[in-house]
C-alpha positions as CSV (number, residue, x, y, z in Angstrom):
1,X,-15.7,23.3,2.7
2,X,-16.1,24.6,6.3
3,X,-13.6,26.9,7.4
4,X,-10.5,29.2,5.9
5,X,-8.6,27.6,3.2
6,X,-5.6,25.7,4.0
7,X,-2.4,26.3,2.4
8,X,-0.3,23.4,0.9
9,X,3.3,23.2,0.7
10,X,4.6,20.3,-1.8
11,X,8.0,18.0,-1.6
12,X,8.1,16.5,-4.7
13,X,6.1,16.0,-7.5
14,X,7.4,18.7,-10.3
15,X,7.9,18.5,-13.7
16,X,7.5,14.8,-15.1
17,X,6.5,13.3,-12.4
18,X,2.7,11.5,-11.9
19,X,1.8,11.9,-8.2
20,X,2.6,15.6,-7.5
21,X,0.1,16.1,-9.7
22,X,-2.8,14.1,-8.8
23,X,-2.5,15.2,-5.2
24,X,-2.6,19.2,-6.4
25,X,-6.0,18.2,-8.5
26,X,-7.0,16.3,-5.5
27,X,-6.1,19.1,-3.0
28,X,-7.7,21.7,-5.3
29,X,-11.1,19.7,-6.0
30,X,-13.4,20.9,-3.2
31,X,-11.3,24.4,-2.6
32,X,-10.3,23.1,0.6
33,X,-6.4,24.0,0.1
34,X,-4.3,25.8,-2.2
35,X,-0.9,25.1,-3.1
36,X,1.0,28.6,-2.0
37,X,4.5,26.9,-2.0
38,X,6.8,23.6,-3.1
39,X,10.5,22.3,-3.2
40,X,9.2,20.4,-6.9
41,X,12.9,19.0,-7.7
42,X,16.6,18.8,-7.0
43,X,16.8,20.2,-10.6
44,X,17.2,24.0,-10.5
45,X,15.7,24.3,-14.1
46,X,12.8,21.8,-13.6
47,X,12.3,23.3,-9.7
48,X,12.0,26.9,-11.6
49,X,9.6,26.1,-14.1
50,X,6.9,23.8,-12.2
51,X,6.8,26.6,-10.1
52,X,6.3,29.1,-12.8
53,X,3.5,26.4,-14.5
54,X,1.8,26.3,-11.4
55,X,1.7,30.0,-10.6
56,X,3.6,30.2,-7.5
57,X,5.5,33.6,-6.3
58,X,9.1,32.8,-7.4
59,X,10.3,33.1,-3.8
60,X,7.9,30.7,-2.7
61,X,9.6,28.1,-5.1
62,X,12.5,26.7,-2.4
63,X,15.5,24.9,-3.7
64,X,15.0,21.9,-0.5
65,X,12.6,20.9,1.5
66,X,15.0,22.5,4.6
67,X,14.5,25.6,2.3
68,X,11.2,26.0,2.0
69,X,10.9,25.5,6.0
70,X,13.2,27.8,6.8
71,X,11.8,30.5,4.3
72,X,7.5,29.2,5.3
73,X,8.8,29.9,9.0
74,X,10.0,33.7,8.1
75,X,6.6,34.3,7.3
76,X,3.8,35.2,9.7
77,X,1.6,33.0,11.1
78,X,-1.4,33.6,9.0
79,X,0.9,33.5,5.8
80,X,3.0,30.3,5.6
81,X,1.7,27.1,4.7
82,X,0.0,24.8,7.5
83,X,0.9,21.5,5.9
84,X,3.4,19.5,3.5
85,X,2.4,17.2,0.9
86,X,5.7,14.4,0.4
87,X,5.6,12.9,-2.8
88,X,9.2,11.8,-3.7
89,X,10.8,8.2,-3.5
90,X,10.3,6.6,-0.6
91,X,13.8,6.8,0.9
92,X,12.7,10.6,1.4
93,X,9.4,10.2,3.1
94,X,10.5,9.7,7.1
95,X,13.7,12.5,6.8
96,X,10.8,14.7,4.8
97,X,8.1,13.8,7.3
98,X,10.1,14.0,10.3
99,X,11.6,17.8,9.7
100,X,8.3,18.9,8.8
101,X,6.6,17.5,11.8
102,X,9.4,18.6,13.9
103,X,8.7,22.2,12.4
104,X,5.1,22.6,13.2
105,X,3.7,21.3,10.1
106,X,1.4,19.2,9.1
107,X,2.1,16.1,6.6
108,X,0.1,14.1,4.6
109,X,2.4,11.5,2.8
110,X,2.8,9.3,-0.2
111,X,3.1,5.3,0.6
112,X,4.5,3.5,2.3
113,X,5.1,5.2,4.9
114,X,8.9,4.9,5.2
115,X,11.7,2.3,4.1
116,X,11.3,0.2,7.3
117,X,9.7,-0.7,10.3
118,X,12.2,1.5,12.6
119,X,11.9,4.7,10.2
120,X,7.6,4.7,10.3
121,X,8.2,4.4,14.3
122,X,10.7,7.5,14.3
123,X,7.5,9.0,12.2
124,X,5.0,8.3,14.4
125,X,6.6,9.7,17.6
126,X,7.8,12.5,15.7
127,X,4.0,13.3,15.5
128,X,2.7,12.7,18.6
129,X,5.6,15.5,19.8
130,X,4.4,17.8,17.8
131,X,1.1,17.2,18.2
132,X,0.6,17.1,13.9
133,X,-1.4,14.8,12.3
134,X,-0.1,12.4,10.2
135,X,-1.7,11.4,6.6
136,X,-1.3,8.5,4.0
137,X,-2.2,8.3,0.4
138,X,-3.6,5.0,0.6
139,X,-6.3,6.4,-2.2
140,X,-8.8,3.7,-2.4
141,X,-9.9,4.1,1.5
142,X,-11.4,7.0,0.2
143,X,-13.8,5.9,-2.3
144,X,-17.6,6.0,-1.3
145,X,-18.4,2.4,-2.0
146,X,-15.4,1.3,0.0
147,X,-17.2,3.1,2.6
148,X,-20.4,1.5,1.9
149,X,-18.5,-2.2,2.1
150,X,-16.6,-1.2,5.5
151,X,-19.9,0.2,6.8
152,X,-22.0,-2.7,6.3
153,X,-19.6,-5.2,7.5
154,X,-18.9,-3.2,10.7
155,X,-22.8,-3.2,11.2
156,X,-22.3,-7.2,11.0
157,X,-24.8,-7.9,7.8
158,X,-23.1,-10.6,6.6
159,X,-22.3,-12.1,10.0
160,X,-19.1,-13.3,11.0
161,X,-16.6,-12.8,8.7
162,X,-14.8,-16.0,7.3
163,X,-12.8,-15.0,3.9
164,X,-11.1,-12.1,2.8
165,X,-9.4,-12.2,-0.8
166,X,-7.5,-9.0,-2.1
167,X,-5.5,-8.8,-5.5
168,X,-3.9,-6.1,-7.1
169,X,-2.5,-7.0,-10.4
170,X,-0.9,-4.7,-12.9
171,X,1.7,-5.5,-15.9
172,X,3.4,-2.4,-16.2
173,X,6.9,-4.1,-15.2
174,X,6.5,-7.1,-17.5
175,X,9.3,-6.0,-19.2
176,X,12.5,-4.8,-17.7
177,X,11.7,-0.8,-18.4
178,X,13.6,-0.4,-14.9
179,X,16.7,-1.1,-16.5
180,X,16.0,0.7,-20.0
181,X,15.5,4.4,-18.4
182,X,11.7,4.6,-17.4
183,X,12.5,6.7,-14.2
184,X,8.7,5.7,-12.8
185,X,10.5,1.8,-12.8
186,X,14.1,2.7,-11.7
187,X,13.3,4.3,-8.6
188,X,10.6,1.3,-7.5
189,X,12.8,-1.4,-8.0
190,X,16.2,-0.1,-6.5
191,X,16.1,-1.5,-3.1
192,X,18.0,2.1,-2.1
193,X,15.1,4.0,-3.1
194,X,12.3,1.9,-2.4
195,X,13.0,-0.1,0.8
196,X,12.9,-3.7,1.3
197,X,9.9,-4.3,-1.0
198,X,9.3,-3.6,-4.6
199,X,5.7,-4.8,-5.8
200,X,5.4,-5.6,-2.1
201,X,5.8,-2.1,-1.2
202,X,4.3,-0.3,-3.8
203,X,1.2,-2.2,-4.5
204,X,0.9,-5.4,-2.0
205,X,0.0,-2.3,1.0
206,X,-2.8,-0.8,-0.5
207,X,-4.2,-4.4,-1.4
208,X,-3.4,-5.5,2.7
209,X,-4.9,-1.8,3.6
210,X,-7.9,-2.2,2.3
211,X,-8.3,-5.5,3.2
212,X,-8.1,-4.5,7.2
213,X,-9.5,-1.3,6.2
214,X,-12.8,-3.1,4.9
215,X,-13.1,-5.8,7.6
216,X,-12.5,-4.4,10.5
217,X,-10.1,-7.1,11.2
218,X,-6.3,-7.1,12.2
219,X,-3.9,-9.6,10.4
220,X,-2.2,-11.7,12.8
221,X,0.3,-13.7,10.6
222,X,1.3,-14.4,7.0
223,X,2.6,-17.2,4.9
224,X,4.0,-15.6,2.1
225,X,6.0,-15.8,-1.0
226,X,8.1,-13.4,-2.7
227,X,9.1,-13.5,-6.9
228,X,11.2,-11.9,-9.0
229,X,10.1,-12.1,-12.9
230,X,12.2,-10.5,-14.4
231,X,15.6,-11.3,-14.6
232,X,18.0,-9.1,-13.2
233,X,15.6,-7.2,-11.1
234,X,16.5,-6.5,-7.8
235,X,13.5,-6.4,-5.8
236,X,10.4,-8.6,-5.9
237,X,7.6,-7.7,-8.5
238,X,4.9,-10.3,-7.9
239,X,3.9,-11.5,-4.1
240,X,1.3,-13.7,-2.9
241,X,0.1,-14.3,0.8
242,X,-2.0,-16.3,2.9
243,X,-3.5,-14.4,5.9
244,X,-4.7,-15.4,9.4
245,X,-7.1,-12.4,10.8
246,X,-8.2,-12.0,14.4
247,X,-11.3,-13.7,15.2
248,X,-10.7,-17.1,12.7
249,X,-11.2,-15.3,9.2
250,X,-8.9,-16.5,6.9
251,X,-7.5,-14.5,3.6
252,X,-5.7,-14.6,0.5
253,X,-3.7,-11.3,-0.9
254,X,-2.0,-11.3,-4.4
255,X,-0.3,-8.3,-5.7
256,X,2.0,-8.0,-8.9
257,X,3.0,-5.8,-11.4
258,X,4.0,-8.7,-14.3
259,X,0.6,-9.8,-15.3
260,X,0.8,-8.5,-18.6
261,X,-2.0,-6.5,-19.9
262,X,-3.4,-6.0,-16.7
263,X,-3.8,-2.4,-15.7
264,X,-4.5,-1.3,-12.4
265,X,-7.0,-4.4,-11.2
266,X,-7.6,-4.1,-7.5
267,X,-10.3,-5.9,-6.3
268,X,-11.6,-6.8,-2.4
269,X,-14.0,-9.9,-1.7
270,X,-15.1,-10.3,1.8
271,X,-17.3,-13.2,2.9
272,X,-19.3,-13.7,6.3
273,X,-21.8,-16.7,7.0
274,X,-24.7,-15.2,6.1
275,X,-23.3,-13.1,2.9
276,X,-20.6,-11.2,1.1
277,X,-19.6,-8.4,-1.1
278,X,-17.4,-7.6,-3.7
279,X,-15.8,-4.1,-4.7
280,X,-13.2,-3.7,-8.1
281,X,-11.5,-0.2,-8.0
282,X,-11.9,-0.6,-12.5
283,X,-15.7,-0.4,-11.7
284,X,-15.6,2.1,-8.4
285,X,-18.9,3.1,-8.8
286,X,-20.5,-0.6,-8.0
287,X,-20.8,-2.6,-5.1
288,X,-21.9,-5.7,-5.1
289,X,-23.4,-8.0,-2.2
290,X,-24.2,-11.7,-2.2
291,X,-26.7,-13.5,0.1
292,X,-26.7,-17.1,1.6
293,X,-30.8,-17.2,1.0
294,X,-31.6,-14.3,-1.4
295,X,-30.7,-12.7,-5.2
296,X,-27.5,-10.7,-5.0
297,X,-27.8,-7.0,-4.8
298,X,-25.9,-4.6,-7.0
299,X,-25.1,-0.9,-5.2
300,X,-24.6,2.0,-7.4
301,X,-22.7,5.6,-6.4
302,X,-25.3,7.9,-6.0
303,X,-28.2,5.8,-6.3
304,X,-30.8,4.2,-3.4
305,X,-29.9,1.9,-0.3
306,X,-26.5,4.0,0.7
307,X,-25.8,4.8,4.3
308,X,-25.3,9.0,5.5
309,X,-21.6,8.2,5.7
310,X,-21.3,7.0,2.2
311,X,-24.1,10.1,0.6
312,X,-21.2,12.4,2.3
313,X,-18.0,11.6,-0.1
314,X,-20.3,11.5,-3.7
315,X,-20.2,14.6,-5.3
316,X,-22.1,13.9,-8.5
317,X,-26.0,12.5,-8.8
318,X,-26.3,8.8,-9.9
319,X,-24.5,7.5,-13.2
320,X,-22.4,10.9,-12.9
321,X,-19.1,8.6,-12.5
322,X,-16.6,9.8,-9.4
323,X,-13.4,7.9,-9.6
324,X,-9.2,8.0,-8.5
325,X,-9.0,12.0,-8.1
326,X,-12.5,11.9,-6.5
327,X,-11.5,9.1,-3.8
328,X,-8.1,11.0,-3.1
329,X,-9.7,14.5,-2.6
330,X,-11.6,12.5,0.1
331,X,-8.6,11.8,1.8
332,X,-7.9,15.5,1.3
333,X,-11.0,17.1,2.6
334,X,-11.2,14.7,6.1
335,X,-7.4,15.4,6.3
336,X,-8.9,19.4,6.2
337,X,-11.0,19.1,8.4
338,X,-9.6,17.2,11.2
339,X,-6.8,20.0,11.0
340,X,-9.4,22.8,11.4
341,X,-10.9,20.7,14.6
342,X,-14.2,21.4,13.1
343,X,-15.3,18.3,13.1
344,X,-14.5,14.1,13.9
345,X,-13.2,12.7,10.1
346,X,-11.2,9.6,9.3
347,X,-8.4,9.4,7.0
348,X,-5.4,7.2,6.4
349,X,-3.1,8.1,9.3
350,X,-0.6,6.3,11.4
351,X,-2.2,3.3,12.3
352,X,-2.2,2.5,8.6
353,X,1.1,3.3,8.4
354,X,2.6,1.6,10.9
355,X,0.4,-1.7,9.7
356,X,1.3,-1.8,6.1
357,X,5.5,-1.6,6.9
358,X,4.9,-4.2,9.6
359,X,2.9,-6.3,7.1
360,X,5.9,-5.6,5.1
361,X,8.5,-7.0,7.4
362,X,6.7,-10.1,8.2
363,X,6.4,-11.1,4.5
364,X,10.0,-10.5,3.8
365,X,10.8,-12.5,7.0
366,X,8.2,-15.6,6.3
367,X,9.2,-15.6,2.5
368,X,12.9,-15.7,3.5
369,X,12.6,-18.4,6.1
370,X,11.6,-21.9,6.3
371,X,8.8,-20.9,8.4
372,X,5.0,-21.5,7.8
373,X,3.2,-19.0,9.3
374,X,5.2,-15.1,11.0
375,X,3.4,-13.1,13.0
376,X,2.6,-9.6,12.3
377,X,4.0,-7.5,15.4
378,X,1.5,-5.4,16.6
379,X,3.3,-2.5,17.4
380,X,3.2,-1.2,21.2
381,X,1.0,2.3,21.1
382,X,-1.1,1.9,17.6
């Protein structure tokens, strides 16, 4: 840590819920930030008391989000918070993102980044007004060995890049749970709540972030086809896409949540002429790299052959594992630190954003249409 500590207000994420908090472990991991204030629920009760479990001053526990602005606005400067965390549905996250922005403060934000194409855009410009920045928990950016596979790839070891293959399978949703009361379900596939996309929102943009994230490379268009499993479901939960990237590279992206017994299996292959590598976020800690004319090498966290940029997000010595809260308090600390203007760090931010609902869009175009291929539109200042 480098600097004061930076105080975090929360929208979202009280009593019950599972992201609220594995962002306030995250926050809290290298004493970057501290949680000084929240708007937890629309519940008075369950507002009340995840305040009280967390230890906040009572009046510090707002009943809205337009609350806790208001009342974080009172205060002086060097009191109030300096940014928002928003993790609620995602029909909240651009109203959320936008008042806070608008405000003064700073907002890092669950994904995606808003129900729509139009909504992120509102988002973005809403920034650059206020001259905020702009965060996304796209988590798995943040592992060190993802940084390992981007680095090495942008230094061009395997050559040209020719294949990229993303998956993301989970079963959770193999059942129809959303319709039986699991709130986690209901809210992800009602299109009112969710946006346009259901597996496709929730999972298929980390699997395409990661993907452009790793490469280097843009997706130009998709050919793409949406399923819905389950019956009575009303938004997809299983998608699969074929991708054309900038320079030739062709790719492959499959995301669902109906593989049944699968639990959280996202894994990133990326081929050039000369090699590849392969990265699965169940076995974080290992990267592996394949060569046209030599024995595969196996990378471990912590151990020989990493590059400075890779040394810098491992906090434990070699076969010390670092995993999901690890990778998300990365996003946290450059997220810190580009705030304080100490120093240059990168973090999911509005390009990502803005990528992931357009990647969005076009699948739900192409899939709907008797199209082959849909371009990606690439946006006019990102």
């Amino acid at each position: 840590m480098t600097g004061r500590v930076l105080r975090l207000g929360m929208a979202g994420g009280g009593e019950g819920a599972f992201i609220g908090a594995i962002h306030r472990m995250a926050a809290a991991l290298d004493g970057d930030w501290r949680l000084v204030a929240g708007a937890f629920s629309t519940d008075e009760g369950r507002n009340r008391r995840s305040g009280a479990q967390l230890g906040l001053e009572p009046q510090r526990v707002y009943a809205s989000l337009d609350a806790m602005i208001a009342g974080e606005l009172a205060l002086p400067v060097e009191a109030r918070i300096d940014a928002v965390a928003i993790v609620t549905p995602n029909h909240l996250h651009a109203p959320m993102a936008i008042t806070a922005l608008n405000a003064g403060f700073h907002v890092l934000c669950e994904k995606p980044m808003a129900m729509g194409v139009a909504e992120a855009e509102a988002i973005a410009q809403a920034a650059r007004d206020a001259r905020r920045h702009f965060a996304l928990a796209f988590t798995y950016s943040g592992y060190p060995l993802v940084e390992e596979a981007r680095a090495r790839v942008a230094r061009s070891d395997f050559g040209a890049i020719r294949l990229v293959q993303v998956e993301y399978l989970q079963g959770w949703l193999s059942q129809p749970i959303d319709s039986a009361g699991n709130k986690q379900a209901e809210w992800r596939t009602d299109p009112a709540r969710a946006g346009l996309g259901g597996c496709l929102g929730d999972i298929g943009t980390h699997a395409f972030q990661l993907a452009e994230h790793v490469s280097g490379l843009r997706v130009q268009s998709v050919s793409a086809a949406l399923a819905t499993h389950v019956p009575g479901r009303r938004l997809d939960d299983d998608v699969s896409a074929l991708l054309r990237f900038d320079g030739g590279a062709r790719g492959v992206l499959k995301a669902t949540q109906v593989a049944a017994g699968e639990e959280n299996g996202l894994k990133l292959r990326i081929h050039g002429e000369r090699g590849g590598l392969e990265w699965a976020q169940m076995e974080p800690n290992t990267l592996t790299l394949r060569w046209l004319d030599r024995p595969a090498e196996t990378l471990r966290a912590g151990g020989p052959g990493l590059q400075q940029g890779t040394t810098r997000l491992l906090r434990t010595p070699s076969g010390h594992p670092e995993g999901y809260i690890e990778a998300f308090a990365n996003i946290y600390r450059a997220f810190g630190a580009t705030i304080r203007g100490g120093e240059e760090c990168s973090f999911p931010s509005l390009a990502d954003g803005l990528r992931t609902m357009r990647f969005i869009e076009a699948v739900i175009a192409n899939a709907a249409s008797d199209q082959k291929w849909t371009m990606i539109s690439p946006g006019e200042k990102e």
